[in-house]
Structure formats: C-alpha cells, structure tokens
N, CA, C and O atoms as CSV, one atom per row, in Angstrom:
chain,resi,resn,atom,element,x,y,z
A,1,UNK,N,N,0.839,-1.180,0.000
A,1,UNK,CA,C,0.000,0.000,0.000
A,1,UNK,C,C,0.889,1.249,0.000
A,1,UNK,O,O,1.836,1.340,0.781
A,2,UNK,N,N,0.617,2.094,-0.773
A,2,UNK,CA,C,1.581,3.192,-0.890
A,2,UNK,C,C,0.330,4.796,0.102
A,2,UNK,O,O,-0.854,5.131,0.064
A,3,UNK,N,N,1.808,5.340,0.945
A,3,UNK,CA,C,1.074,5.985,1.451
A,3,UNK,C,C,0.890,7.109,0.967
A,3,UNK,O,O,1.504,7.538,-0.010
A,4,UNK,N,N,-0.249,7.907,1.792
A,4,UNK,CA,C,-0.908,9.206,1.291
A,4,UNK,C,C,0.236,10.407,1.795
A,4,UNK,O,O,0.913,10.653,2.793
A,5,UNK,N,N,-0.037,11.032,0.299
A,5,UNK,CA,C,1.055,12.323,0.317
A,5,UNK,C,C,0.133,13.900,0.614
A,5,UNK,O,O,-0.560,14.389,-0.279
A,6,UNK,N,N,0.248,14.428,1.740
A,6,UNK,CA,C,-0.145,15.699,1.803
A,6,UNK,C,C,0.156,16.738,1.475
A,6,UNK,O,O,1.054,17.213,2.170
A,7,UNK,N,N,-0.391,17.695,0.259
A,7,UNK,CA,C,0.175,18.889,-0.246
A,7,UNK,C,C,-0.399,19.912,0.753
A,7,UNK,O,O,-0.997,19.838,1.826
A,8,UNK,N,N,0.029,20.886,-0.043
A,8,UNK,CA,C,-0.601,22.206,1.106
A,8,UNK,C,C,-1.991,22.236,1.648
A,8,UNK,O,O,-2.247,22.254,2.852
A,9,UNK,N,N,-2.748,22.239,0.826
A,9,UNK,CA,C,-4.359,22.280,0.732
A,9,UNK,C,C,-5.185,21.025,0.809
A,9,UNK,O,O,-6.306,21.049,1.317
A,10,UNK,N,N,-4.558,19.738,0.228
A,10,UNK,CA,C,-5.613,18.503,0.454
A,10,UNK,C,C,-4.422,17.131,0.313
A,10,UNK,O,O,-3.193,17.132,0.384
A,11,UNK,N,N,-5.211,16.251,0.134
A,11,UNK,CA,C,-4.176,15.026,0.434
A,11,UNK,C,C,-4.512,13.617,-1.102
A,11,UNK,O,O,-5.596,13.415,-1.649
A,12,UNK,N,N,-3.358,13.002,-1.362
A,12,UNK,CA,C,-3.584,12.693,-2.678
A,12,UNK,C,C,-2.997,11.211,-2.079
A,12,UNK,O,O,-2.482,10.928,-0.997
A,13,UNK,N,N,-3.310,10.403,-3.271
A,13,UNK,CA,C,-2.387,8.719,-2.528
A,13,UNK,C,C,-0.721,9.180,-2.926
A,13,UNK,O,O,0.119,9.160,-2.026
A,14,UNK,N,N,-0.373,9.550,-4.200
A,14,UNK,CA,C,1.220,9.908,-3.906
A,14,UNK,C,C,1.549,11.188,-5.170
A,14,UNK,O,O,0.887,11.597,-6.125
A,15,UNK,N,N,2.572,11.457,-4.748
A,15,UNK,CA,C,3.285,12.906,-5.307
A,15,UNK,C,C,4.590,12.671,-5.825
A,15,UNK,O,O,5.113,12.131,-4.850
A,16,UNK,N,N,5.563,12.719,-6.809
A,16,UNK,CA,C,6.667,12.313,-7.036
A,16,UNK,C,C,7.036,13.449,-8.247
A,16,UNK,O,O,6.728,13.387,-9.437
A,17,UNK,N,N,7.809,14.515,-7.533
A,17,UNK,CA,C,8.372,15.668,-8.421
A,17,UNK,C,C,9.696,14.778,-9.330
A,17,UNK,O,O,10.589,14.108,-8.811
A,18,UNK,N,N,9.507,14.992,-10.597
A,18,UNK,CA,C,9.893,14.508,-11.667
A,18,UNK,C,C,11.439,15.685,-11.858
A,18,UNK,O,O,12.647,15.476,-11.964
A,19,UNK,N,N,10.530,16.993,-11.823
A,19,UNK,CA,C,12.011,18.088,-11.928
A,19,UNK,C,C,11.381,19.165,-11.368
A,19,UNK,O,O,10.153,19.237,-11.424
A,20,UNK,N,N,12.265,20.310,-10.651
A,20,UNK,CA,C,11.781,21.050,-10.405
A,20,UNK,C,C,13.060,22.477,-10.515
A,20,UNK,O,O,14.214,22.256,-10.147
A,21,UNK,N,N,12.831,23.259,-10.816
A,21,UNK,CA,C,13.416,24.430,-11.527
A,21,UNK,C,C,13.114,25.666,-11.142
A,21,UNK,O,O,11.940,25.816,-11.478
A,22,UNK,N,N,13.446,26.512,-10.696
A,22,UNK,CA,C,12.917,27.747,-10.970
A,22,UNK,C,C,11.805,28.312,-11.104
A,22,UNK,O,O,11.168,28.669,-10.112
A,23,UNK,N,N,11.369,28.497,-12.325
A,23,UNK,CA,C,9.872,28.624,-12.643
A,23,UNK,C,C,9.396,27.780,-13.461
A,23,UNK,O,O,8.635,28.301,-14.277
A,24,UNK,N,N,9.571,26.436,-13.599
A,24,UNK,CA,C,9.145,25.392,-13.869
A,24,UNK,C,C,9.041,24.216,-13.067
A,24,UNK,O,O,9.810,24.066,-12.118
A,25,UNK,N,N,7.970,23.169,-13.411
A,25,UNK,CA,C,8.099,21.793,-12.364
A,25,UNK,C,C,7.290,20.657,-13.117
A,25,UNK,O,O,6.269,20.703,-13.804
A,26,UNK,N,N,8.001,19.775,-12.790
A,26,UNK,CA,C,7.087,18.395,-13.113
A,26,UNK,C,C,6.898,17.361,-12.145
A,26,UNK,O,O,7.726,17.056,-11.286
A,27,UNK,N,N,5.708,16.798,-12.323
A,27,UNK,CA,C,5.034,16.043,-10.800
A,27,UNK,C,C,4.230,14.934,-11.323
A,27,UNK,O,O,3.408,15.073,-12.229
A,28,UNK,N,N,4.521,13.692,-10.656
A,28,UNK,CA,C,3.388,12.715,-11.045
A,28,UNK,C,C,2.720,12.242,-10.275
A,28,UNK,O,O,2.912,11.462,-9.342
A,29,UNK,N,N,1.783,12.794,-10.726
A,29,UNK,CA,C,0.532,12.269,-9.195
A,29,UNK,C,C,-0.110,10.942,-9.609
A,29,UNK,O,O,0.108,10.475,-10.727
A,30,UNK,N,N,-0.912,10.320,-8.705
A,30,UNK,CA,C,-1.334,9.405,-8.136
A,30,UNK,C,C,-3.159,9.647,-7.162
A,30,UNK,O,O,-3.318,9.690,-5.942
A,31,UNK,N,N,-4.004,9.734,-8.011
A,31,UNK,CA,C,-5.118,9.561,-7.246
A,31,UNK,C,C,-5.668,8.600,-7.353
A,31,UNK,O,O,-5.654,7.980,-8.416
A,32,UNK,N,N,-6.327,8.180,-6.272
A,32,UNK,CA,C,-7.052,7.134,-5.906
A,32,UNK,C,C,-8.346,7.701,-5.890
A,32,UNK,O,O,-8.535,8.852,-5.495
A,33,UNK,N,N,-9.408,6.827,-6.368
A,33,UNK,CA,C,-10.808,6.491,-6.770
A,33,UNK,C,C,-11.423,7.806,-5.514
A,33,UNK,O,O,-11.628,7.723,-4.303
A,34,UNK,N,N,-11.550,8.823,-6.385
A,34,UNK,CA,C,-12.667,9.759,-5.228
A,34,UNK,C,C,-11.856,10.653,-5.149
A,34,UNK,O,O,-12.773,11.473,-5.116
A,35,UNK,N,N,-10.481,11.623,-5.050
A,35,UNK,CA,C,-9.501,11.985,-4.356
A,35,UNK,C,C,-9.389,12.845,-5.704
A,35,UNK,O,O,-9.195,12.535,-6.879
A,36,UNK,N,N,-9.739,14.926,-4.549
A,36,UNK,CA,C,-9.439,15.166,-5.718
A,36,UNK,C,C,-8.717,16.331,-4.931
A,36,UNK,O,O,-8.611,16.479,-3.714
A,37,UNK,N,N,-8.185,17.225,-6.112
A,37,UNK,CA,C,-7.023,18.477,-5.971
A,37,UNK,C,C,-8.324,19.777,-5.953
A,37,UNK,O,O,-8.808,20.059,-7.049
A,38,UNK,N,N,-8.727,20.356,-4.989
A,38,UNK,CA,C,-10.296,21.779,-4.499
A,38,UNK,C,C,-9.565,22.353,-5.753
A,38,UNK,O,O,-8.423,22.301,-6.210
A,39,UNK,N,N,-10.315,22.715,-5.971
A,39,UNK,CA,C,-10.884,24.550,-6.563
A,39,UNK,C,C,-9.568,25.234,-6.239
A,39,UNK,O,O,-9.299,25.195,-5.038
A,40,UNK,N,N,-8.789,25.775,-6.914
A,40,UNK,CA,C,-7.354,26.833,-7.097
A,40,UNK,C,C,-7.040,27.394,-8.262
A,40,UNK,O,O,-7.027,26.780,-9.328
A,41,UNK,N,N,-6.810,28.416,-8.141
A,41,UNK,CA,C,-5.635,29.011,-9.289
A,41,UNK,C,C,-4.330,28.936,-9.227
A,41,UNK,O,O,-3.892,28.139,-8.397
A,42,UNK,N,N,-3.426,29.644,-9.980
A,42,UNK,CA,C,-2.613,29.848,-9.926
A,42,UNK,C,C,-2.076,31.232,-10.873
A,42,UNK,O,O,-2.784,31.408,-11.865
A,43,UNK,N,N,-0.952,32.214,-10.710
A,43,UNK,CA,C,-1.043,33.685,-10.467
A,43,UNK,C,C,-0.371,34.211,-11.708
A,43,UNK,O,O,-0.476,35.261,-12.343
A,44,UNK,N,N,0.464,32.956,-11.852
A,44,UNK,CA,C,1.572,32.890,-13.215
A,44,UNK,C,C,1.790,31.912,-13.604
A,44,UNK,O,O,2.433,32.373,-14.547
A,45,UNK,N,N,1.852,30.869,-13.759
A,45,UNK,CA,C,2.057,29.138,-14.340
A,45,UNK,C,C,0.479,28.745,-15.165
A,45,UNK,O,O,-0.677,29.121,-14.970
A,46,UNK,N,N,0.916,28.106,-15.835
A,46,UNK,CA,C,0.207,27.278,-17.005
A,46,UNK,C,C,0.364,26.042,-16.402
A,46,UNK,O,O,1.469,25.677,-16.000
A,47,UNK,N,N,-0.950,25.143,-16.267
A,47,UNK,CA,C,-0.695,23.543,-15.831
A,47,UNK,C,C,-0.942,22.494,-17.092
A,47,UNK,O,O,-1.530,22.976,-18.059
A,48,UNK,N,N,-0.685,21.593,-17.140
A,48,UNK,CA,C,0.036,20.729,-18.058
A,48,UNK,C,C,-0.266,19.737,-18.176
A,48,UNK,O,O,0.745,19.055,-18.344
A,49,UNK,N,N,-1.596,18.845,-18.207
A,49,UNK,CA,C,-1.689,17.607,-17.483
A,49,UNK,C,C,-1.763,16.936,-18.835
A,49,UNK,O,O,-2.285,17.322,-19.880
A,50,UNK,N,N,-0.927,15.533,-18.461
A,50,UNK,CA,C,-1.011,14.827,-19.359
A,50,UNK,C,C,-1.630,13.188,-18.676
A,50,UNK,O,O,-1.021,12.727,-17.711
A,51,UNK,N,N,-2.646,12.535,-19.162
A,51,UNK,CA,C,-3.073,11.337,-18.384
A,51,UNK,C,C,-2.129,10.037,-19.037
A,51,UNK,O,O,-2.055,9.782,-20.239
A,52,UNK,N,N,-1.551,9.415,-18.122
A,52,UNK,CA,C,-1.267,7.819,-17.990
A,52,UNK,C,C,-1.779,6.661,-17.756
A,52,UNK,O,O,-1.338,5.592,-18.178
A,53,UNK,N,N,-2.838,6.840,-16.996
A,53,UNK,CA,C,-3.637,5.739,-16.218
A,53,UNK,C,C,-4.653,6.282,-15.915
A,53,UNK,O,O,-4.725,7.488,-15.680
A,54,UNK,N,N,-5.555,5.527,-15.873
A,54,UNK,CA,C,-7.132,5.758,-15.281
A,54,UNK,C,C,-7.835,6.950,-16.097
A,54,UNK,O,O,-7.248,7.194,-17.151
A,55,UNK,N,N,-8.787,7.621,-15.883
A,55,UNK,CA,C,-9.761,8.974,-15.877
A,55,UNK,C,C,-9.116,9.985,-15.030
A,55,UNK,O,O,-8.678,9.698,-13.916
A,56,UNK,N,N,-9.038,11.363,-15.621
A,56,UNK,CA,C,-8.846,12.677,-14.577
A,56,UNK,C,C,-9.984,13.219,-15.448
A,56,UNK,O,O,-10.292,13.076,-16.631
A,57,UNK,N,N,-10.466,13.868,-14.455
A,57,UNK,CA,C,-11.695,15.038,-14.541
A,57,UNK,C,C,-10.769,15.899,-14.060
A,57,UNK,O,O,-9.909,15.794,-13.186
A,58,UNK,N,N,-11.299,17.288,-15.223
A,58,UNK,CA,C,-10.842,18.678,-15.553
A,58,UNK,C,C,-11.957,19.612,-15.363
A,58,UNK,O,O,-12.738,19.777,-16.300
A,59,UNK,N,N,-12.195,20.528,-13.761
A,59,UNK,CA,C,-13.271,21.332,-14.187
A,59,UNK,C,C,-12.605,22.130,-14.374
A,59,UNK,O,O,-11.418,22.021,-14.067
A,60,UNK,N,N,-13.063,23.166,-14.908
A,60,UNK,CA,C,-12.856,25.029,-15.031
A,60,UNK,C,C,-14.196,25.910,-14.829
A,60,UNK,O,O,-15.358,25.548,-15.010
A,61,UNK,N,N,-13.754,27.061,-14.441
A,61,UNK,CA,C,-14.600,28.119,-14.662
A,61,UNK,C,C,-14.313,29.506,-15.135
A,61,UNK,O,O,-13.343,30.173,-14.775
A,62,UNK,N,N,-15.282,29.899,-16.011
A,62,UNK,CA,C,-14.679,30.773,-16.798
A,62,UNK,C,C,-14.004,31.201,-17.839
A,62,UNK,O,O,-13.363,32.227,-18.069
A,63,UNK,N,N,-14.387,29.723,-18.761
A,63,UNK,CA,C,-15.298,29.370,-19.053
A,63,UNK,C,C,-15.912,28.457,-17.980
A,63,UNK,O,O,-15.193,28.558,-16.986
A,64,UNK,N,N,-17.077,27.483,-17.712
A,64,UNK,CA,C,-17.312,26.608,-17.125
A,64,UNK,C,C,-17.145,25.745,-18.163
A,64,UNK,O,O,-17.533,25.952,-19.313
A,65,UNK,N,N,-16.378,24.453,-17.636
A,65,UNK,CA,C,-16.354,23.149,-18.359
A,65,UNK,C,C,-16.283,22.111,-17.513
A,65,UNK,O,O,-16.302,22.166,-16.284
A,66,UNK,N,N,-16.193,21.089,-18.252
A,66,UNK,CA,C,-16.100,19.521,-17.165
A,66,UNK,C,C,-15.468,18.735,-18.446
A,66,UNK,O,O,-15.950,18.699,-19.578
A,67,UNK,N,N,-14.306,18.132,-18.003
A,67,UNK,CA,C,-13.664,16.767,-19.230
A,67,UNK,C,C,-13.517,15.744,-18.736
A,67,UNK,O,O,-13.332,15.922,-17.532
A,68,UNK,N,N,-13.494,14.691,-19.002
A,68,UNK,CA,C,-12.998,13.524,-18.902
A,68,UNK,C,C,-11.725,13.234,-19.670
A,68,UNK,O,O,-11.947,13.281,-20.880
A,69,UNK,N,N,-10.432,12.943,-19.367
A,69,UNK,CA,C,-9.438,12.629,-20.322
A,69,UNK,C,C,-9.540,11.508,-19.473
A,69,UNK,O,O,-9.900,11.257,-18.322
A,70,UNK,N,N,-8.755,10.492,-21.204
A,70,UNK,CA,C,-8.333,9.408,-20.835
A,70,UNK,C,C,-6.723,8.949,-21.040
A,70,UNK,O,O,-5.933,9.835,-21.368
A,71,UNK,N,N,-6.427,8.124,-20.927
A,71,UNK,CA,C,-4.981,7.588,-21.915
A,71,UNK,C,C,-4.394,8.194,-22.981
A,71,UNK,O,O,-4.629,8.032,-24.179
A,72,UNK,N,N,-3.783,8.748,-22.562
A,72,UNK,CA,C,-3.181,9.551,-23.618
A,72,UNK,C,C,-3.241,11.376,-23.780
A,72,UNK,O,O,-2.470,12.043,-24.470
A,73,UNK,N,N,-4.125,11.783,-23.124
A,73,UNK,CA,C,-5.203,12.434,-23.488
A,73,UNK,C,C,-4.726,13.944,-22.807
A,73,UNK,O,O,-4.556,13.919,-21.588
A,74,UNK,N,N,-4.523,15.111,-23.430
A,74,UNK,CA,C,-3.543,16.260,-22.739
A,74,UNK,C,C,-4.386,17.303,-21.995
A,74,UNK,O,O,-5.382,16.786,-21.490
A,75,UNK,N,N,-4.305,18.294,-21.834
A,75,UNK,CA,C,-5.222,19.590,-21.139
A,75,UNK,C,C,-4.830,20.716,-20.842
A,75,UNK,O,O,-3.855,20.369,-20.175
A,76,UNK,N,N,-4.814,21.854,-20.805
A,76,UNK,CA,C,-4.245,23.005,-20.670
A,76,UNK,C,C,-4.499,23.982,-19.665
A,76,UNK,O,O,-5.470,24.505,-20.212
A,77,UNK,N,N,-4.369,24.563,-18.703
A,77,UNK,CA,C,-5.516,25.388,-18.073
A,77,UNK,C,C,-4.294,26.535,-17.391
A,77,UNK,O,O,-3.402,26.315,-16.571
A,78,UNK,N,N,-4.677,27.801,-18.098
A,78,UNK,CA,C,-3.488,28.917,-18.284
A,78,UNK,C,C,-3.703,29.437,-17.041
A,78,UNK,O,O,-4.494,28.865,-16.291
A,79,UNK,N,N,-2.976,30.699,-16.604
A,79,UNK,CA,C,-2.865,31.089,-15.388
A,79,UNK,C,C,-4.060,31.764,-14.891
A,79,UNK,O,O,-4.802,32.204,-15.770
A,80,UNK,N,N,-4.363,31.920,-13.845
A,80,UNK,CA,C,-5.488,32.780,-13.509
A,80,UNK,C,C,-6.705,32.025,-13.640
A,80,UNK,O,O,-7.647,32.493,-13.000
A,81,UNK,N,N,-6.873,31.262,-14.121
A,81,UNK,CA,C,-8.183,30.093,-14.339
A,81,UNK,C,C,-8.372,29.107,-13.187
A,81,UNK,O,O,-7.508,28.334,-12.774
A,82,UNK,N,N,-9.904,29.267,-12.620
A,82,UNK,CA,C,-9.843,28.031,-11.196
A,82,UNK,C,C,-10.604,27.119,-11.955
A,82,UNK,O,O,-11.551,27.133,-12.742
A,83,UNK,N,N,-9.834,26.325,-11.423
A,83,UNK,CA,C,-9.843,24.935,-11.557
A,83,UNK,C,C,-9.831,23.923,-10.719
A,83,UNK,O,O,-9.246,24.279,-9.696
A,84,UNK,N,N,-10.220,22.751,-10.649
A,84,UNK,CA,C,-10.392,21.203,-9.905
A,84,UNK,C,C,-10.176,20.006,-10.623
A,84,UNK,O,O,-10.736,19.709,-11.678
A,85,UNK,N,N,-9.334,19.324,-10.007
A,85,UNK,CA,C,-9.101,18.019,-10.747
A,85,UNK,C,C,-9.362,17.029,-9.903
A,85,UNK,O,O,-9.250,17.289,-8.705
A,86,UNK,N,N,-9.885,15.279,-10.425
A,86,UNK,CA,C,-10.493,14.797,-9.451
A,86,UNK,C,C,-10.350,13.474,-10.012
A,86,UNK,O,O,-10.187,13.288,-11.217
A,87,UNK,N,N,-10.414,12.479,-9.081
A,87,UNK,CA,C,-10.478,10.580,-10.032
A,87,UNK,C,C,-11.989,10.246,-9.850
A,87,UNK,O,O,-12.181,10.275,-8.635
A,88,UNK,N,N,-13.209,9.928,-10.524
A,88,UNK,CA,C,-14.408,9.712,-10.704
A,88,UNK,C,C,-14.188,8.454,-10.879
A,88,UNK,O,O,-15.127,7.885,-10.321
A,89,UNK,N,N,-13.431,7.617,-11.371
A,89,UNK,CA,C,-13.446,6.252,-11.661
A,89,UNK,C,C,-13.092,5.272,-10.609
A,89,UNK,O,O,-12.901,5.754,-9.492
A,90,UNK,N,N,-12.991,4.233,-10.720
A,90,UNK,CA,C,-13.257,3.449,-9.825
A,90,UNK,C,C,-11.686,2.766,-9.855
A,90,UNK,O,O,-11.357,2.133,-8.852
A,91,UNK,N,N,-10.650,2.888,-11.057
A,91,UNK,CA,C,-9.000,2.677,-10.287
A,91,UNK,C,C,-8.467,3.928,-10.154
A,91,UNK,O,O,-8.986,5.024,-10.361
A,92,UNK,N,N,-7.090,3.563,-9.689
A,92,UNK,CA,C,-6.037,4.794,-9.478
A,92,UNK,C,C,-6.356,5.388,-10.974
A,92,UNK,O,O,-6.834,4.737,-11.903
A,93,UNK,N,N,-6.018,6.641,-10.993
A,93,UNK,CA,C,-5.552,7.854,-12.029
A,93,UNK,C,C,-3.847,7.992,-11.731
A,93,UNK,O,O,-3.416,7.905,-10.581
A,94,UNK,N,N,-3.211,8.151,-12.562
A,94,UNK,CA,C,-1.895,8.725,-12.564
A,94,UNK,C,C,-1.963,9.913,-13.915
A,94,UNK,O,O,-2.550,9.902,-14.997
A,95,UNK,N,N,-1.187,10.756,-13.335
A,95,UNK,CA,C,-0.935,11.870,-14.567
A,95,UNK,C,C,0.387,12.497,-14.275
A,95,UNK,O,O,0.995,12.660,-13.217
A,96,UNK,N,N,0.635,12.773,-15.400
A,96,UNK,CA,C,1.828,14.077,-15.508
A,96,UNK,C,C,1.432,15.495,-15.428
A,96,UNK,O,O,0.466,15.655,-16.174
A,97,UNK,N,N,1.857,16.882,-14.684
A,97,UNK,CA,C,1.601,17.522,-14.617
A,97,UNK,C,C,2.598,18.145,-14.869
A,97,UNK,O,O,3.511,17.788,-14.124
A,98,UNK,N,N,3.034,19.305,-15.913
A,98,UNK,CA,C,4.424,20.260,-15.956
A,98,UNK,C,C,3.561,21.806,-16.062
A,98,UNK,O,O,2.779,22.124,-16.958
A,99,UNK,N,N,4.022,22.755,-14.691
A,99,UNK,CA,C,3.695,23.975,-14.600
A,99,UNK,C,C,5.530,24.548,-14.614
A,99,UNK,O,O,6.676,24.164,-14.383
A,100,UNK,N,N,4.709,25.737,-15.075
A,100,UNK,CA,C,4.933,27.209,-16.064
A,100,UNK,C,C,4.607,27.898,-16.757
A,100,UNK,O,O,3.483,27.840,-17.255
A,101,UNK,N,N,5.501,28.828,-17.049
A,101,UNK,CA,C,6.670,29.312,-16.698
A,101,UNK,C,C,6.390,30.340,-15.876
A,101,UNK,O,O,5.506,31.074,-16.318
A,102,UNK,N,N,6.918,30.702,-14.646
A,102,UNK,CA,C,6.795,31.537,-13.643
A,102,UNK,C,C,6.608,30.679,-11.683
A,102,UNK,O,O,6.610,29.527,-11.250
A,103,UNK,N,N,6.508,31.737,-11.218
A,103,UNK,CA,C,6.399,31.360,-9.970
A,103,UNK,C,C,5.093,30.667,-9.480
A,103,UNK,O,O,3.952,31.063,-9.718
A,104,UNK,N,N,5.532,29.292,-8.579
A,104,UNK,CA,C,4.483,28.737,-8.064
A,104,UNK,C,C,3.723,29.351,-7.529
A,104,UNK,O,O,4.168,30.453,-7.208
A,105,UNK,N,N,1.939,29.034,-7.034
A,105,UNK,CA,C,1.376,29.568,-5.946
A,105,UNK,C,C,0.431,28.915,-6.267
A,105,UNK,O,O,0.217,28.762,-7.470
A,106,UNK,N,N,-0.692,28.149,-5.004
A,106,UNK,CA,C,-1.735,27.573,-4.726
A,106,UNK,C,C,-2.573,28.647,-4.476
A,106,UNK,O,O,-2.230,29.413,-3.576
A,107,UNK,N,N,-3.966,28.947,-5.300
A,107,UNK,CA,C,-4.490,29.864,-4.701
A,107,UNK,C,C,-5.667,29.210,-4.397
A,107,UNK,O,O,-6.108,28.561,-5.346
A,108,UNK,N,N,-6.526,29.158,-3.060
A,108,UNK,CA,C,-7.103,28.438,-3.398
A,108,UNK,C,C,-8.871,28.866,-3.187
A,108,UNK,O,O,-9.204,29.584,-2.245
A,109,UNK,N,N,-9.802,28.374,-4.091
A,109,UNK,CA,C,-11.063,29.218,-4.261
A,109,UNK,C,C,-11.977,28.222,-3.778
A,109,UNK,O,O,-11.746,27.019,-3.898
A,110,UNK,N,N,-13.256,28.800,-3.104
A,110,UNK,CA,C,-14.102,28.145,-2.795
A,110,UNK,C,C,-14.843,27.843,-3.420
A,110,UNK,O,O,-15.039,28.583,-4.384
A,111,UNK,N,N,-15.591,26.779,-3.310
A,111,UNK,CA,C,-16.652,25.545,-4.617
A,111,UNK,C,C,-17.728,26.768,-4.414
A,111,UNK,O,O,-18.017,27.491,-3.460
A,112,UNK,N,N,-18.156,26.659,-5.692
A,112,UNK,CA,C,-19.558,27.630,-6.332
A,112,UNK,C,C,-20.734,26.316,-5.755
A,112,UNK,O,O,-21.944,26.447,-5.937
C-alpha cells in the first residue's frame, strides 16, 4: 500500500516531483478512486496535465467546463483560471503535470 502524500491544501495517494526548476516543475501524481485536488488558481504558471492511467476530470470556470481525459489524453488550463481536478473512476488515475513558466502559488477558491 503506498502511502498518502499531503500537499498544502488537500491530500492525494502519492506525489513524485519529476524536476523542479525555478519557474518550472514536473510532478506525477497518483489519485485514488474519489480523491481530488479543491478549486485553485494559480497567479503565473500554465498547468500541463497529461493522463497515464485511469480517468482525470478537468473542471474550469470561466469558461465553465467539465472533461474527462483518458490515456493519452492532454489539457491546458493557463494562469489565472480556477480549476479542480479529481479521479471519478473506480482505479487509481496517474498523470503528468508540468507547470509554467513563472512562480508557483496555490491559490485556493471556494466551490460555487
């Protein structure tokens, strides 16, 4: 059983920074069935997700949207845009995530 990794704001099954730079980073997460990343922005970075395994759900607002990616399957969500990501399916999700270019920051917004 691999244990649960706590980020600032919520808690995921695991976290494994790939590279991290300056004003860039790469991270491969690990959610488990239900387990998701709240409602945040971010102030200057572009997020990056690319799926490996399982379903990630992509909301946004502002536009409002909802995705399902699967295998393979990429996503974009530029700075200043809140967003939620989440596993709806019933195995682990794994994804790649590479943010930039600029400085990190969790901002984080409350569910509408």
């Amino acid at each position: 059983m691999v244990a649960k990794e706590r980020q600032t704001n919520y808690t995921v099954k695991n976290v494994e920074t790939v590279a991290a730079g300056m004003d860039v980073q790469a991270r491969l997460f690990t959610l488990a069935p239900g387990e998701v990343i709240p409602w945040h922005s971010h102030s200057e970075i572009a997020d990056h997700f690319f799926v490996l395994e399982g379903e990630l759900t992509v909301e946004t607002r502002a536009p409002d949207d909802c995705r399902a990616l699967g295998i393979g399957e990429r996503y974009q969500i530029n700075a200043g845009h809140a967003h939620q990501t989440s596993n709806r399916g019933t195995r682990d999700c794994r994804f790649l995530i590479v943010q930039g270019v600029g400085r990190y920051d969790f901002l984080k917004i409350q569910p509408s």
